[in-house]
N, C-alpha and C positions, 0 to 999 in steps of 0.2 A: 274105341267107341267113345262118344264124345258123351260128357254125363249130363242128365237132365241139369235143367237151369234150376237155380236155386229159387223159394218163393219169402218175396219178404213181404209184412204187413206195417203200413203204417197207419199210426192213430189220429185223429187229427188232421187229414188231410185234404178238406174243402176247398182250403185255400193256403195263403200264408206259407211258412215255414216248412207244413207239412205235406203241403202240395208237392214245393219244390224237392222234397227229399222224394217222395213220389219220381217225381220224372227224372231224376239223376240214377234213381234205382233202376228205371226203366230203361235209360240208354246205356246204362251197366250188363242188362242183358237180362236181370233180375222178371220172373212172374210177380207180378205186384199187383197186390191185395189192398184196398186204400177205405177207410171208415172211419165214420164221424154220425155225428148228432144231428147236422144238417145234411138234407137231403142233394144241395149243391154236390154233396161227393159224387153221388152216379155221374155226373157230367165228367170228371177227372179221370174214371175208368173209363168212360168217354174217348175223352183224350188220348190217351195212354195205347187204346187200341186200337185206334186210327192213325196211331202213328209210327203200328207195328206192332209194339207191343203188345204178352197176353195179358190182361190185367182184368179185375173184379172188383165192384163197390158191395159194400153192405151199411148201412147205419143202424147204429146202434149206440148207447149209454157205457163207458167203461165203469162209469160207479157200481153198472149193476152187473155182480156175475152171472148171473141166468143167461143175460143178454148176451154179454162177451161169451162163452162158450158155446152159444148159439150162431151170432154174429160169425166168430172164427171159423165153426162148422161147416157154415153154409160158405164162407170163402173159401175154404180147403177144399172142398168137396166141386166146386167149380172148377179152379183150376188145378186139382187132380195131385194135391202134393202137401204135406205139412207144411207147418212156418219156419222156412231156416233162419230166418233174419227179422226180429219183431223192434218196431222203430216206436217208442210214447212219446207220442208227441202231444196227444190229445192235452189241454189244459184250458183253464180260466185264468184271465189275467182281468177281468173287471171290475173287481170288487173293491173299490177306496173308500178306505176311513179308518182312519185313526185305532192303536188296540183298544183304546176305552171307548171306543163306539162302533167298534166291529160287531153286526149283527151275527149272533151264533149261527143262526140257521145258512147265512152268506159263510162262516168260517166253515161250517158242517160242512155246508158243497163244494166248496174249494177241495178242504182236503178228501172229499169222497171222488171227485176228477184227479185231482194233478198229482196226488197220490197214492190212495188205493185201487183208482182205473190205474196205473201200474203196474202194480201190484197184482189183479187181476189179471189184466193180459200174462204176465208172465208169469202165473201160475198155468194159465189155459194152456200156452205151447210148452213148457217144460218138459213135461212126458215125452212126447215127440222129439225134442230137440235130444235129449237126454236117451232116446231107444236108437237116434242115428250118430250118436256121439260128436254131432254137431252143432251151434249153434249160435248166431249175434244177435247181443239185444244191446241196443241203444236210446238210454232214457234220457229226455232234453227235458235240462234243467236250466240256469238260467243263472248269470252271475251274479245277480240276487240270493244266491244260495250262499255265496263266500259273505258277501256287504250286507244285507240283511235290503229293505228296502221300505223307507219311508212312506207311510200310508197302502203300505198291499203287505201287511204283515199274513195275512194267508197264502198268498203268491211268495213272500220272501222262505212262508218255516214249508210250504210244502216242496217248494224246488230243492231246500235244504235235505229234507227226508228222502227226497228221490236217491241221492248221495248216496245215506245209509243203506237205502234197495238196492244199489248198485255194487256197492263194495260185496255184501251179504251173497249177493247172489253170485259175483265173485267168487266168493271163498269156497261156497258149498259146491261149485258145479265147475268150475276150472277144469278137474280131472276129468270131465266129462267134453271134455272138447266143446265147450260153452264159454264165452267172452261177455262179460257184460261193463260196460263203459259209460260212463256220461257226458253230453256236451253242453258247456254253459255258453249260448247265444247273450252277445250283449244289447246293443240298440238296434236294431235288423228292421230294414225299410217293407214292412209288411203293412198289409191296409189299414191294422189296429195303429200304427205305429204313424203314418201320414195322417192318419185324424186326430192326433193330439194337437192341443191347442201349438201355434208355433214358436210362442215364448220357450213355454217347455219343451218342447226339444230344441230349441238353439241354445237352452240352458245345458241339458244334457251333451249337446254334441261338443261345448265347452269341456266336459271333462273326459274324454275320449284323444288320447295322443292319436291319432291317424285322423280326426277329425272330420269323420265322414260317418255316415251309418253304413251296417253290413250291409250285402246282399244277400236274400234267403238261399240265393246258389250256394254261396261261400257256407251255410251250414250245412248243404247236401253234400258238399264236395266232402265235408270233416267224417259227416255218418257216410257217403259211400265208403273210404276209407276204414272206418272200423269193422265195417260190415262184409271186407273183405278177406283173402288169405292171407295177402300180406300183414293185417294186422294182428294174426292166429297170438302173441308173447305178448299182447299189449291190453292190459285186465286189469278192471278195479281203478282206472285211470277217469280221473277229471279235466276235460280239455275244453279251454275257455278260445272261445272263438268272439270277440270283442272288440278289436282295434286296438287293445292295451287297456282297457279300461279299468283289469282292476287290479293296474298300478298305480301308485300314489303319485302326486300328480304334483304335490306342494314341491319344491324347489325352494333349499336357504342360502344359493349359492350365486341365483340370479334374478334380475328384478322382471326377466323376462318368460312365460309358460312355456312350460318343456314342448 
C-alpha cells in the first residue's frame, strides 16, 4: 500500500523565497499547506492546484497564537492530515536604522514575526508531529545570524534566535523522530532584493565569492532536502546557502579578489 503523502506547511509564502519552497514541496509530491498575512497567498494555492497538486491557502499573523492554531486548523482540516513538514519562513526584513534609533515598537514587531511566529508554529504542530513519531521543521534564518548585519539589528539578533529555536527543539524531540534544521539564505534574487537601490547590491554582490545572487529555487532545493528521509541523522544543523558569503574574503597573499 503506497502511504498517504506527507503535508507540509509553509510560512511566508506569497511570494519570494517562500513561494518557491512552496512549489519544490509540491512537485516533491508533498500536500501543501501555504500562509501568510497577505492575501496574495490564495493565489499560490491557486497555483499549486492547477498544476496538480493538493494544496490550501490560509492567512493569518504568526506573532498571534490564536491565529496560528486556528490558521493551522482550518489547513489541516482541509486537506485531511496533520503537519509533517512545517517550513518559517514568514519574517520581516524592512526595518533600517541604526541600534540607537531603532524604534522599540519596529524592534517589538520584528521579534514578535521572525521569531516568536516560530516559535508558535511549532509549538502548534508539535503534538501531532510527536503522536506520529514524525517530523521536519525547517526555520530560515539568514547569514545575518552568524555576521550580525549593519542597520537591521532586529533582522540580524532575531535570525540569530531562530538558531537557539532550532538547536532546542533539536535536542528535546530528536528521540521523537523530529528534525529540526536551519537554512541561512544569503543575497537571494527575490522582489525585496531587485528593489534595492543598485549601488547597494553591486556593493554586496562584491563580497560574495560566486559573485552572483541566489536563486529562490537554490533555497527550496536546501528545505526540500531537509524535509525529506534522506535527511532522518541530520539535526540541529546550520546550513548556509550563500554563494560563500560568509567566508572572509580579505586575501594577504594576493593583490587580486579571491
Amino acid at each position: 500500500m503506497t502511504p498517504d503523502p506527507r503535508l507540509a506547511l509553509v510560512t511566508g509564502a506569497a511570494q519570494g523565497i517562500g513561494k518557491a519552497i512552496a512549489r519544490a514541496l509540491a512537485q516533491a509530491g508533498y500536500l501543501v499547506a501555504v500562509s501568510d498575512v497577505q492575501p496574495e497567498v490564495s493565489a499560490v494555492a491557486q497555483e499549486l492546484s492547477e498544476a496538480g497538486s493538493r494544496a490550501a491557502g490560509a492567512c493569518f499573523d504568526v506573532a498571534d497564537p490564536s491565529a496560528v492554531r486556528a490558521g493551522i486548523s482550518q489547513l489541516t482540516s482541509s486537506l485531511g492530515r496533520g503537519v509533517d513538514v512545517l517550513v518559517n519562513n514568514a519574517g520581516l526584513v524592512t526595518n533600517i536604522a541604526p541600534v540607537a534609533e531603532m524604534a522599540f515598537d519596529a524592534w517589538q514587531r520584528e521579534l514578535s514575526v521572525n521569531l516568536t511566529g516560530a516559535f508558535n508554529c511549532i509549538q502548534a504542530v508539535l503534538p501531532g508531529m510527536v503522536e506520529r513519531k514524525f517530523g521536519r521543521i525547517v526555520n530560515i534564518s539568514s547569514i545575518a545570524a552568524w555576521s550580525g548585519l549593519a542597520r537591521q539589528v532586529g533582522y540580524s539578533a532575531t535570525k540569530a534566535g531562530l538558531l537557539g529555536l532550532t538547536r532546542t527543539v533539536a535536542l528535546e524531540h530528536a528521540r521523537h523522530g523530529i528534525t529540526c534544521n536551519a537554512v541561512l539564505p544569503g543575497l537571494i534574487a527575490t522582489e525585496r532584493v531587485g528593489a534595492m537601490p543598485e549601488e547597494i547590491r553591486d556593493r554586496a554582490l562584491r563580497q560574495i565569492p560566486a559573485r552572483r545572487l541566489g536563486d529562490p529555487a537554490e533555497i527550496a532545493a536546501a528545505v526540500r532536502f531537509l524535509a525529506s528521509g534522506e535527511a532522518a541523522y541530520l539535526n540541529g544543523a546550520e546550513v548556509p546557502v550563500d554563494g560563500g558569503m560568509h567566508l572572509h574574503t580579505t586575501s594577504l597573499g594576493s593583490r587580486r579578489d579571491p
